[in-house]
Structure formats: structure tokens, C-alpha cells
C-alpha positions as CSV (number, residue, x, y, z in Angstrom):
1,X,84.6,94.9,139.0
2,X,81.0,95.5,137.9
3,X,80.9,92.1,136.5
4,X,81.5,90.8,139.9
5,X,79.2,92.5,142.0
6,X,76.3,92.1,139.4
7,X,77.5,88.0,139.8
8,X,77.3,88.3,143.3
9,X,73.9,90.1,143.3
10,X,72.0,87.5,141.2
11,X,74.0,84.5,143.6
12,X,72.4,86.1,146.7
13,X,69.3,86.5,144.4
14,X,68.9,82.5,144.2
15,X,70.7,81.6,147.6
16,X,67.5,83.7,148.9
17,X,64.9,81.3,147.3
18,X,67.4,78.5,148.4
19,X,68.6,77.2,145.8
20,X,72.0,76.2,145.1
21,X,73.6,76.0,141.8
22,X,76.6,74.2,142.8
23,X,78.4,74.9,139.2
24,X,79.4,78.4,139.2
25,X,82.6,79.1,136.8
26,X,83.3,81.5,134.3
27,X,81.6,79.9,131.6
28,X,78.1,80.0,133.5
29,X,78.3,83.5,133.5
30,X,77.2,84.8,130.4
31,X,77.3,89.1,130.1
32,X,75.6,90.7,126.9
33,X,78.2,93.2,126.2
34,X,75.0,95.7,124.7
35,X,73.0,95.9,127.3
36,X,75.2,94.9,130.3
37,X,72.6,92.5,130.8
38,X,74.5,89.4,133.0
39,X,72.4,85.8,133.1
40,X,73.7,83.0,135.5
41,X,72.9,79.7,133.1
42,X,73.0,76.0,133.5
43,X,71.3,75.0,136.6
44,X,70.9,71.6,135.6
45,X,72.6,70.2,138.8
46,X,71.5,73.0,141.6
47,X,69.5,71.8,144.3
48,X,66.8,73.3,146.2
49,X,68.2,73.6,150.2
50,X,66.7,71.7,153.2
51,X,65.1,74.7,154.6
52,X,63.0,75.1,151.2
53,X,61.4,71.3,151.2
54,X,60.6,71.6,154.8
55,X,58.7,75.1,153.8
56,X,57.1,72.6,151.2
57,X,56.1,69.7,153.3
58,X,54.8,71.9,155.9
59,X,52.7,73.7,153.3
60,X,51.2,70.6,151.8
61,X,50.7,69.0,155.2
62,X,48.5,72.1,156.2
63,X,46.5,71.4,152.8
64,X,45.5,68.1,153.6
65,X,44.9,68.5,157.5
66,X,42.6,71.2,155.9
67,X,41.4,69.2,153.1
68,X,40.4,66.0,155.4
69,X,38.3,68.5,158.3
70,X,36.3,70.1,155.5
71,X,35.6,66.3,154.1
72,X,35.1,65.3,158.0
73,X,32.7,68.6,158.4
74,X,30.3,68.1,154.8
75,X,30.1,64.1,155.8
76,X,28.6,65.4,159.1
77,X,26.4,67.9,157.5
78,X,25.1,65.4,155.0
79,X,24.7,62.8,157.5
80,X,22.9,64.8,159.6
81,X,20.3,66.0,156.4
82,X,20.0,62.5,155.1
83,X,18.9,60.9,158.2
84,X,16.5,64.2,159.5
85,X,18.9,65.5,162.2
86,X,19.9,68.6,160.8
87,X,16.9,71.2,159.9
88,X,17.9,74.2,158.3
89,X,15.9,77.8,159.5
90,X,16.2,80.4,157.5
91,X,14.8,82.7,160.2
């Protein structure tokens, strides 16, 4: 019975970082009969879930909107010195 809930605590584990291993069977399940210690192994085929790559996208879609008005604001700024339009006062 311990076996079972420790499997189903590391499963809810990676389901919460959205990742599905889609191979689960006894011999993925690999218990260290020392320590107690219980691994899940062989995710070679799990995927990470829909909800995880959109996180992703949106992430590196904020990164370049942000990347492209800090180039759009320094080409202004150096416009500006270059051709004597911006003046910098230090008072």
C-alpha cells in the first residue's frame, strides 16, 4: 500500500509540471528496498501537455516584444545624439 501512494505522489508530482509519461508499468517503478527510496524511470516517450508550451510561447513572445521596444527605444536615443537632437543635462 505504501508503494502505491508514494507512486501516486511522484505521478501528481510530474502531472503538476505537465508532463506526461505515458509508460507507467511495473517495471518503471523502481523502489530501493534500503532506503524506501521509490524513482519513476524511463521517460523517454512522455510529453510535455498543451497547457505547458502555451506557458512557453507566451513567455518567449513577451521576450521579444520586450527585446524589439528596447532596440526601437536605444535607435531613437542614438538617432537623436547622432544627429544633435537629444542634449543630455545633468542638472
Amino acid at each position: 500500500m505504501k508503494v502505491a501512494i508514494q507512486t501516486i505522489s511522484i505521478l501528481g508530482k510530474i502531472h503538476d509540471n505537465n508532463v506526461i509519461h505515458k509508460d507507467i508499468n511495473p517495471s518503471n517503478i523502481i523502489l530501493n528496498p534500503i532506503t524506501g527510496q521509490l524513482k519513476i524511470i524511463d521517460l523517454g516517450i512522455a510529453t510535455v501537455g498543451l497547457q505547458e508550451a502555451q506557458n512557453r510561447f507566451n513567455l518567449y513572445c513577451q521576450f521579444f516584444i520586450r527585446a524589439i521596444s528596447v532596440i526601437v527605444i536605444y535607435s531613437s536615443i542614438i538617432n537623436k545624439i547622432l544627429d544633435g537632437r537629444y542634449v543630455c543635462n545633468p542638472f
